[in-house]
VEXGUFI-377623 format. One line per 4 residues: their letters; for each residue z, x, y of N, C-alpha, C. Coordinates in Angstrom, 2 decimals. Each point is the difference from the previous one (the first is absolute). Layout:
<finus>
a> Z,X,Y,Z,X,Y,Z,X,Y ~ ...
</finus>
This chain:
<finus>
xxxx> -28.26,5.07,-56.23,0.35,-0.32,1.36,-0.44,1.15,0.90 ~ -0.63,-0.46,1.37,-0.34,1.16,0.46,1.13,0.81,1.02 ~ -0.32,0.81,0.74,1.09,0.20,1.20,-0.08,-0.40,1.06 ~ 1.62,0.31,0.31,0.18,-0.67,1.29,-1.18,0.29,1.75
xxxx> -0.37,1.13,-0.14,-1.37,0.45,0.50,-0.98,-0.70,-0.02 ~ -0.20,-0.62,-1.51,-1.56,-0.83,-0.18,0.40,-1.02,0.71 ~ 0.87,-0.80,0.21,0.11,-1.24,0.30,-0.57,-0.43,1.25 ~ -0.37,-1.48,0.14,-0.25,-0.40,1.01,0.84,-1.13,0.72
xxxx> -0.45,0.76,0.47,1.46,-0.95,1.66,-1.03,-1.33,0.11 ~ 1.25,-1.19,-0.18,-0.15,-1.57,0.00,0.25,-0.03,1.64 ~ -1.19,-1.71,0.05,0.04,0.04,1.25,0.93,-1.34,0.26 ~ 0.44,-0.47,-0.94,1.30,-1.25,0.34,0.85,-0.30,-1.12
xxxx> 0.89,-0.37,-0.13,0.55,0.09,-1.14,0.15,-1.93,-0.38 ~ 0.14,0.35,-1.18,-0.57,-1.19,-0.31,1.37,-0.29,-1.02 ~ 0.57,-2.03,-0.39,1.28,0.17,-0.74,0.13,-0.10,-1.29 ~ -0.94,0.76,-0.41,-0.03,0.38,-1.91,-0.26,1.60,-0.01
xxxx> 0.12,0.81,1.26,-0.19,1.48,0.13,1.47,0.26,-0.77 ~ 0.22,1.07,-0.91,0.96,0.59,0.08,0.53,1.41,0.31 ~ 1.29,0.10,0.29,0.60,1.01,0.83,0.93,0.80,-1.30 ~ 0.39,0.85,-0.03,1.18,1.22,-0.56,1.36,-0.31,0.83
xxxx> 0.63,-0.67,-0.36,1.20,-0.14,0.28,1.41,0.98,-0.91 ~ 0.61,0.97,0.34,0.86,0.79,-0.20,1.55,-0.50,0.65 ~ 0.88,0.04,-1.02,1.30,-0.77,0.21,0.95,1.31,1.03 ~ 0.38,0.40,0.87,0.63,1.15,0.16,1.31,0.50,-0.70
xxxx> -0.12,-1.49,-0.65,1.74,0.39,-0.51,0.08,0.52,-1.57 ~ -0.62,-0.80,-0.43,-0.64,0.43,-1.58,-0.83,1.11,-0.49 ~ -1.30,0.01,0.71,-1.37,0.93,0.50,-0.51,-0.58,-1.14 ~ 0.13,-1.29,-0.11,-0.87,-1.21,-1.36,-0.83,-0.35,1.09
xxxx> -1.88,-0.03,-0.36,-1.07,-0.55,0.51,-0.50,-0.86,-0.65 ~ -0.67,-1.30,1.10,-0.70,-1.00,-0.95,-0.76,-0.62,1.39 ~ -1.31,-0.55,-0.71,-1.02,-0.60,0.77,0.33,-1.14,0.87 ~ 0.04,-0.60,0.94,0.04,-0.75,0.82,-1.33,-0.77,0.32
xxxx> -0.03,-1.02,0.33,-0.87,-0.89,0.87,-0.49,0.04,1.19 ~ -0.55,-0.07,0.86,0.21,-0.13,1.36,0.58,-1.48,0.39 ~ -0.09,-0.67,-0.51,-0.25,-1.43,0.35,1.99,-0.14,-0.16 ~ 0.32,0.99,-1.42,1.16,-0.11,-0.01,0.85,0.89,1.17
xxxx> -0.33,0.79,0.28,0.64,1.27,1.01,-0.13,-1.22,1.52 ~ -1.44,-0.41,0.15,0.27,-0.93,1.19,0.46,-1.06,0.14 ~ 0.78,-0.87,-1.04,0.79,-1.45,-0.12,1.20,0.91,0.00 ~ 0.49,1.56,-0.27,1.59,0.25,0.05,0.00,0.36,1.41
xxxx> -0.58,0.47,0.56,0.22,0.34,1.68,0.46,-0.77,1.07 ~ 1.03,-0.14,0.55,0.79,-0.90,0.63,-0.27,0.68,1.62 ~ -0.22,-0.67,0.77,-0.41,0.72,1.24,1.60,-0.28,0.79 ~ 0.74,-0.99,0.19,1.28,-0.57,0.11,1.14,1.72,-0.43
xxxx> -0.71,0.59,-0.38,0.63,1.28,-0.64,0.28,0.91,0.11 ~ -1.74,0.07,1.26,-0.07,1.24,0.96,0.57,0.15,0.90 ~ 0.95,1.40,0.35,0.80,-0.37,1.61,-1.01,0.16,1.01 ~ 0.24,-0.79,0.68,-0.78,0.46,1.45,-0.90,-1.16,-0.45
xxxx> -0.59,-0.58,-0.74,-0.77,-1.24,-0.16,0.40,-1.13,0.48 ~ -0.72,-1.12,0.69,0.22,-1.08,0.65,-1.28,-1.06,-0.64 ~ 0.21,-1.50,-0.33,-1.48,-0.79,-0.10,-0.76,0.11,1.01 ~ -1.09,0.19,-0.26,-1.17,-0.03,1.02,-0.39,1.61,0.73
xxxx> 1.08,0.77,-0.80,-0.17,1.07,0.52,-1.54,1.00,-0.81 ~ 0.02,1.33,0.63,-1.07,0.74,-0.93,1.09,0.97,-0.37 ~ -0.43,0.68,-1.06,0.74,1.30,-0.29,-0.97,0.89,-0.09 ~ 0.64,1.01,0.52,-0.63,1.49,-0.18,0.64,1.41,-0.57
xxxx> -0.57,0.46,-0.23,0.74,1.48,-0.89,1.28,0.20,1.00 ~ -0.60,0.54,1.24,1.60,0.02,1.27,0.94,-0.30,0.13 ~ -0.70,-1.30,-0.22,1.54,-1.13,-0.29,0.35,-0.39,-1.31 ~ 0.51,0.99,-1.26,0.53,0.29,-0.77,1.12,1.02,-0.17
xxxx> 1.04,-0.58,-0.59,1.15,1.18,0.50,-0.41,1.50,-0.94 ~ 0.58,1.01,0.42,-0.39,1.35,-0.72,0.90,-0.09,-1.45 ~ -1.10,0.60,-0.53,0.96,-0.28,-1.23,0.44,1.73,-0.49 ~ 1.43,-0.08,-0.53,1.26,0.90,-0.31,-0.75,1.48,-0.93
</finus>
């Protein structure tokens, strides 16, 4: 495997890419989907989110 240095930066992500997902509670890691990470994302979830709205980094609450 090479390093994180060699790598090359993707220009879209695509839903068979996978991600490093780390549990915070456990610190147990395991591969993820994208396809799966984007069917769990509930937008209904976000505060400050409305339908039809856009979101932006700003309008995300700060996190603790």
């Amino acid at each position: 495997m090479g390093k994180l240095s060699e790598m090359i930066a993707i220009g879209e992500v695509t839903p068979d890419d996978l991600f490093l997902v780390t549990d915070d509670t456990t610190g147990k890691s395991r591969r993820v989907k994208w396809s799966d990470i984007e069917a769990s994302i509930d937008l209904n979830n976000i505060p400050g989110y409305s339908a039809g709205s856009g979101i932006s980094i700003s309008s995300l609450p700060t996190l603790p």
